[in-house]
Backbone bond lengths (Angstrom), bond angles and torsions (degrees), N, CA, C in turn:
res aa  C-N    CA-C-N  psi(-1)  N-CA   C-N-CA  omega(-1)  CA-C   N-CA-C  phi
1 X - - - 1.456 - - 1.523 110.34 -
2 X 1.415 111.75 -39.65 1.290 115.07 172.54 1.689 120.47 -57.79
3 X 0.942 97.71 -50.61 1.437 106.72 178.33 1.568 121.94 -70.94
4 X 1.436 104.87 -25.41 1.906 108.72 162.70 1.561 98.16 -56.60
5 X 1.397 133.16 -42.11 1.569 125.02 -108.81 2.332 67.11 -113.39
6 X 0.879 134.26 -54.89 1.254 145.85 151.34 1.266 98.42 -19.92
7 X 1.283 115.53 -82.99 1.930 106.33 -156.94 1.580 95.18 -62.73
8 X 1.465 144.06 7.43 1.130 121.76 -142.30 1.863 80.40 -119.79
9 X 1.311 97.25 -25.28 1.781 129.02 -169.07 1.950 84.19 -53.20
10 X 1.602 103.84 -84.95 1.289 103.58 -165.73 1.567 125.27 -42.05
11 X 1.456 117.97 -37.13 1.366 116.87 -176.94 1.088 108.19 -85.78
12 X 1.090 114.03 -31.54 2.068 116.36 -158.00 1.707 72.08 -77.25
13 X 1.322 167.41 -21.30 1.077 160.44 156.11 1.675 98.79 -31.17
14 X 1.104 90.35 -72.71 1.585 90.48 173.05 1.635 129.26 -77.42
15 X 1.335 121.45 -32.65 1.517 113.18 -149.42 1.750 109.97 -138.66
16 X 1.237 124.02 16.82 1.362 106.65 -171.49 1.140 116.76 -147.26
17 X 1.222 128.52 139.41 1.865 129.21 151.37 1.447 98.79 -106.75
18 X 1.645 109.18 -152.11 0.966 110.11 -177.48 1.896 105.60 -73.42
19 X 1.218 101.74 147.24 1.928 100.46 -172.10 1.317 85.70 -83.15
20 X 1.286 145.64 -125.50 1.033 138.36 -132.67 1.194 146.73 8.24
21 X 1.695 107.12 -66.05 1.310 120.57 162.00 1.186 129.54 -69.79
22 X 1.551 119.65 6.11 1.048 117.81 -173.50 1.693 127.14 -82.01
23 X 1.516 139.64 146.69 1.215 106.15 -172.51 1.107 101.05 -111.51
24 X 1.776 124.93 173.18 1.284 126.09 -169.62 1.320 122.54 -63.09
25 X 1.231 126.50 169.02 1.396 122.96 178.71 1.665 112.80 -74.82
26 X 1.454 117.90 147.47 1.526 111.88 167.68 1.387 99.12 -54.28
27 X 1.684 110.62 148.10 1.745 101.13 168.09 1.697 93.33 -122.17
28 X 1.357 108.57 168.10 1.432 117.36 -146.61 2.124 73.03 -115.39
29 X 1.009 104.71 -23.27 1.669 113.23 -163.42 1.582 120.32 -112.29
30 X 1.233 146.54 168.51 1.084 143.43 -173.85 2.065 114.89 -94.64
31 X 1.356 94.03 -0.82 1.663 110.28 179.63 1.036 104.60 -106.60
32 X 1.436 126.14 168.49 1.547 114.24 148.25 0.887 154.12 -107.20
33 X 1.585 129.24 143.24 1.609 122.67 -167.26 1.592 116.43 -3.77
34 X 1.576 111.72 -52.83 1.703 100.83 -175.89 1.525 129.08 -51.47
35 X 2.030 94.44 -32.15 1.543 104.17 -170.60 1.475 86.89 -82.43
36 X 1.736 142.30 -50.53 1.264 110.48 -152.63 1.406 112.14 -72.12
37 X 1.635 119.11 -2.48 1.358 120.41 175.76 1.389 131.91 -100.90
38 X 2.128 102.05 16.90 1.355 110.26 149.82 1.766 107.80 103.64
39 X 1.588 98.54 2.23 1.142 108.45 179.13 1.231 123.35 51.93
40 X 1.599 136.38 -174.74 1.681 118.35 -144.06 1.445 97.89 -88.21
41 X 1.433 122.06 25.56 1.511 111.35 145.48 1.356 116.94 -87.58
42 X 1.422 114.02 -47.03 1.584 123.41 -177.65 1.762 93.90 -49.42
43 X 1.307 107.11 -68.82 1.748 114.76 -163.93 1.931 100.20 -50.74
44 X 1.150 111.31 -32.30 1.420 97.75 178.82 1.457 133.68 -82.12
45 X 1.344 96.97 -18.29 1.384 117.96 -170.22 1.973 105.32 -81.80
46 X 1.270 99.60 -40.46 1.727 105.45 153.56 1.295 140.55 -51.73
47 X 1.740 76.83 -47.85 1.788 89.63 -164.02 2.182 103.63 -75.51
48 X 1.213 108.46 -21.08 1.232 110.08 -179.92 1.349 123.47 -77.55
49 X 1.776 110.19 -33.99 1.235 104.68 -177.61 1.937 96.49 -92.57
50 X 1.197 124.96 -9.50 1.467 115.27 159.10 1.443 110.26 -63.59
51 X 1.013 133.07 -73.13 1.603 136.37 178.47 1.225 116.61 -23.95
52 X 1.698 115.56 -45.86 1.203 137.52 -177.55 1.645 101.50 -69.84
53 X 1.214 124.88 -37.88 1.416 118.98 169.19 1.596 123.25 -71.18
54 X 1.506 102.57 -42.12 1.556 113.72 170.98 1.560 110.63 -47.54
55 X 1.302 125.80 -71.34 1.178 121.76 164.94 1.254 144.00 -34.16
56 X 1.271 102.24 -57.80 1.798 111.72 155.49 1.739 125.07 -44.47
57 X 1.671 100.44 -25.22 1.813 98.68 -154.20 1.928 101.26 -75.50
58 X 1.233 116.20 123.54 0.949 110.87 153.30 1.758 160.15 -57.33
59 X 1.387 81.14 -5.22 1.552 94.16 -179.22 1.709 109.38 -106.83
60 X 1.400 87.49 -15.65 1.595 83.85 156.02 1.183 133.98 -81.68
61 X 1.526 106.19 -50.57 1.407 112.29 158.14 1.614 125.67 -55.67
62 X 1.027 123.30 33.06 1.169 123.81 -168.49 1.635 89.47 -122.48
63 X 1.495 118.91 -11.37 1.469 120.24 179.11 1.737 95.18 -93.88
64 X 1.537 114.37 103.53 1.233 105.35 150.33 1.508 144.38 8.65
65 X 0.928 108.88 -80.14 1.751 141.37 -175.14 1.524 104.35 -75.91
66 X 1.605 121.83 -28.27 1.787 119.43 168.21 1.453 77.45 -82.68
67 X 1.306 154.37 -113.93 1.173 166.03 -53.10 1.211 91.31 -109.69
68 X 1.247 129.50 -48.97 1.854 115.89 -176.10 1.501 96.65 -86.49
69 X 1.142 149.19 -21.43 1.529 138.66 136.30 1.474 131.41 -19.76
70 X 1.640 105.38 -61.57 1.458 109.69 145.64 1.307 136.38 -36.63
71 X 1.360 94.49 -40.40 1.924 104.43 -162.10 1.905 84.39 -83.47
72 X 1.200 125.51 -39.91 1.886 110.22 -149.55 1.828 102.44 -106.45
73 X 1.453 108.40 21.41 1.267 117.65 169.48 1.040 128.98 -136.66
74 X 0.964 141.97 108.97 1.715 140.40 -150.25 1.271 104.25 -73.73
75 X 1.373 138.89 165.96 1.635 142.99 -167.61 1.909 98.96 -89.67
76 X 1.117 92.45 -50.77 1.523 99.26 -174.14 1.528 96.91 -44.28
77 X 1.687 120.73 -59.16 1.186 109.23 -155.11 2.117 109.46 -69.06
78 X 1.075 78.62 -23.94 1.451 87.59 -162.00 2.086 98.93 -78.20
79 X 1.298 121.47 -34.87 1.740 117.68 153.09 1.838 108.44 -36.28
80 X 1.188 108.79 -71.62 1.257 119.91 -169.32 1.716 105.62 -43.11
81 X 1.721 118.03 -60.12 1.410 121.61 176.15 1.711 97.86 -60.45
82 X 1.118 167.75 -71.22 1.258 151.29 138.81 1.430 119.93 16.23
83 X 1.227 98.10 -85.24 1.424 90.44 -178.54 1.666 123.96 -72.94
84 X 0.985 125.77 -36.03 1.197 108.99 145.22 1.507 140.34 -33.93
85 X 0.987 110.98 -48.32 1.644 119.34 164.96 1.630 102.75 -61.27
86 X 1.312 143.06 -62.83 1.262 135.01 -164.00 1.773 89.91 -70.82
87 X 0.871 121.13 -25.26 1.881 95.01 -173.13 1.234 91.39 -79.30
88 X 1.333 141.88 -40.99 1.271 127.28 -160.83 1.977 112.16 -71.58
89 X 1.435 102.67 -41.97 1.478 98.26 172.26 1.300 116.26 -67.35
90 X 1.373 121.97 -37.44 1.741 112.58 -171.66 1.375 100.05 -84.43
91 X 1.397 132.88 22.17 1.205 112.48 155.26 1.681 126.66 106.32
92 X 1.652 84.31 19.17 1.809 109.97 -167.55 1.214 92.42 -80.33
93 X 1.868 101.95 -163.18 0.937 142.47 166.81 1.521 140.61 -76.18
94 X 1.631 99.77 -17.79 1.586 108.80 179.57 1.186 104.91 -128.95
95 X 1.590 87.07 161.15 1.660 105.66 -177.16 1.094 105.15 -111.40
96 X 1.612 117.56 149.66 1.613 141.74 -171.02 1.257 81.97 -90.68
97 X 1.685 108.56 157.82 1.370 113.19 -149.13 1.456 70.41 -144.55
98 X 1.609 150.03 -19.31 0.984 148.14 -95.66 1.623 90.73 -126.43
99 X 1.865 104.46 156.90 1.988 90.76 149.27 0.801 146.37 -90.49
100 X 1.334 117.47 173.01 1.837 105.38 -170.00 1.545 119.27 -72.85
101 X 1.600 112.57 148.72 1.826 103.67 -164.40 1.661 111.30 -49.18
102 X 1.292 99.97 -60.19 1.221 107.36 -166.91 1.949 103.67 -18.16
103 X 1.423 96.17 -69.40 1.681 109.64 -173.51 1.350 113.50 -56.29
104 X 1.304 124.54 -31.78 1.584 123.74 -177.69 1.637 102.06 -98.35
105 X 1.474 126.45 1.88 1.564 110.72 179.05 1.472 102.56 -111.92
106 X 1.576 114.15 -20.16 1.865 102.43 -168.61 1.201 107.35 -30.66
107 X 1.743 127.62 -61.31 1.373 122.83 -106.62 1.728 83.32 -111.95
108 X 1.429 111.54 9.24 1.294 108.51 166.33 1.571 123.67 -93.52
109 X 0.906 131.89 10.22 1.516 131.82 176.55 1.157 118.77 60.19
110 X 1.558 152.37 -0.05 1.069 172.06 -168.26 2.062 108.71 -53.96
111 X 1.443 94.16 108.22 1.093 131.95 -148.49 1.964 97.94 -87.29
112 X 1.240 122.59 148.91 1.168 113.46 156.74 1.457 130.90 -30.70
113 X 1.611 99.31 -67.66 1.670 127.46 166.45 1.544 97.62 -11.50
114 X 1.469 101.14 -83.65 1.296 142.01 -158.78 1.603 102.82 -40.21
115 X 1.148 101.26 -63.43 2.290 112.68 175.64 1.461 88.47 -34.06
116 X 1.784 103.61 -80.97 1.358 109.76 176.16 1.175 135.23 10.44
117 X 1.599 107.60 -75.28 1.368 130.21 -155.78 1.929 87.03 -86.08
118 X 1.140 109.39 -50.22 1.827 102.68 -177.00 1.479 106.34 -41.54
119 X 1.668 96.91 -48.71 1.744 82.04 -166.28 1.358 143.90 -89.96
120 X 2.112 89.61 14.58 1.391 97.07 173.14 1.687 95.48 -92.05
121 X 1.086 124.58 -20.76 1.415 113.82 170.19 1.536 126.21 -51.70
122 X 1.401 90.78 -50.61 1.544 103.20 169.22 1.190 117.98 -46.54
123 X 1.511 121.44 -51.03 1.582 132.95 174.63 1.629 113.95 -57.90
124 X 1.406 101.45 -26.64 1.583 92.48 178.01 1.410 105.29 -81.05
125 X 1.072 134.00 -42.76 1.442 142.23 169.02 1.418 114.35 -30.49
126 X 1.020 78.13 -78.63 2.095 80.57 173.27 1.185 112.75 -74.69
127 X 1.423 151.79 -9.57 1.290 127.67 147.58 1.285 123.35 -77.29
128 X 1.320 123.54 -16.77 1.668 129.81 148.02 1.725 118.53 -49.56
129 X 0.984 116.36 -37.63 1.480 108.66 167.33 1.804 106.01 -105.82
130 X 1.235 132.18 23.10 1.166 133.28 165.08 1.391 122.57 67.88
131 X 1.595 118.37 16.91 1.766 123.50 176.63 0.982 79.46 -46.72
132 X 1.448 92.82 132.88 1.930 134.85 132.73 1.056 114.96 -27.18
133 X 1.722 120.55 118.69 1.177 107.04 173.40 1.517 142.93 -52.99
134 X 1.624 97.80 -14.98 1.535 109.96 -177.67 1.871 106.14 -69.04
135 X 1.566 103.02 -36.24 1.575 110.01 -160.00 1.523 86.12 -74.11
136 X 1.507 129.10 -43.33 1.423 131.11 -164.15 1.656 103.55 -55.79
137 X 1.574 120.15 -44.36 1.362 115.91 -166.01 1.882 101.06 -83.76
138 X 1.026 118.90 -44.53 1.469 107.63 152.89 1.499 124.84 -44.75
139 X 1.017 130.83 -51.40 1.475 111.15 168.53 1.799 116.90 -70.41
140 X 1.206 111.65 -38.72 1.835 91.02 156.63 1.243 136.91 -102.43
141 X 1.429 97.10 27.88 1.919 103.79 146.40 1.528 102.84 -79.76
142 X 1.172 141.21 -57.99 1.412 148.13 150.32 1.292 113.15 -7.39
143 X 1.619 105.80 -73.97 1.565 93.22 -169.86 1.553 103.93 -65.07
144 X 1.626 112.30 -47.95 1.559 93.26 168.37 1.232 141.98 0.82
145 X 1.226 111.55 -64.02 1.723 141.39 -159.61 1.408 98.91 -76.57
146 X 1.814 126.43 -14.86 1.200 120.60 173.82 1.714 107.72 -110.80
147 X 1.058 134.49 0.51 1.339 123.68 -179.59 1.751 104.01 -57.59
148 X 1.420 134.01 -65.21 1.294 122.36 -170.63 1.538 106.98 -47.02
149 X 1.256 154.47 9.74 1.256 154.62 -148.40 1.619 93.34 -137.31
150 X 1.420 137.13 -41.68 1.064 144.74 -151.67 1.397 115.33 -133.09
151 X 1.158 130.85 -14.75 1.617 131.51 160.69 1.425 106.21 -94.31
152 X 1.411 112.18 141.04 1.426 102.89 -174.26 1.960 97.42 -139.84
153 X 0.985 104.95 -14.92 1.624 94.45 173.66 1.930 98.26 -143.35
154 X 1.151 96.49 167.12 1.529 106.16 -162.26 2.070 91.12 -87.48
């Protein structure tokens, strides 16, 4: 359970409220976000070397409550809860199996700063594999839609 609530930590950083209610992204294109983002190769090929930054970043880990998160969830597992979640919002094929941020981010303390600092990671990610700027502002209108769920002190 711990380790769902962890992998759910790194992405819901980036990508989630509750899914359900959520509605689709505007698309700039006649496909959807998943296909113009290369499908669950494109989404994986991001989502790993993002994760791979999340983990590494020090100023995150400098928050307690991310940092032993890091330590009691393995990266692999926590890519997979990631990417899963982004195929399912842009319009893929799979379903997040996962919980909702709100419930898996309280007990992390996650700071303005902190969003911040994720989502310039995020930005390096996808400008490392070269997303389109259109697909880039669609995926952080998305994560957008989860910051009140996942920042909890200024």
């Amino acid at each position: 359970m711990k380790i769902l609530k962890m992998a759910i930590t790194s992405m819901a950083f980036v990508l989630a409220t509750t899914i359900a209610p959520m509605a689709p992204a505007q698309q700039t294109d006649t496909k959807p976000l998943y296909e113009r983002l290369g499908g669950l190769k494109g989404v994986t090929v991001v989502v790993d070397d993002f994760i791979n930054r999340l983990v590494a970043n020090k100023t995150l880990n400098k928050n307690s409550a991310i940092n032993a998160g890091r330590k009691s969830s393995p990266a692999p597992y926590l890519k997979f809860q990631v990417a899963q979640l982004i195929c399912e919002l842009s319009g893929g094929p799979c379903k997040y199996t996962g919980q909702a941020m709100k419930e898996s981010h309280t007990h992390l303390n996650i700071s303005e700063k902190e969003w911040d600092v994720m989502a310039k990671e995020f930005q390096k990610s996808l400008d490392k594999f070269k997303v389109p700027a259109a697909e880039q502002k669609e995926l952080f209108d998305m994560v957008g839609k989860t910051k009140a769920d996942i920042v909890v002190r200024k």
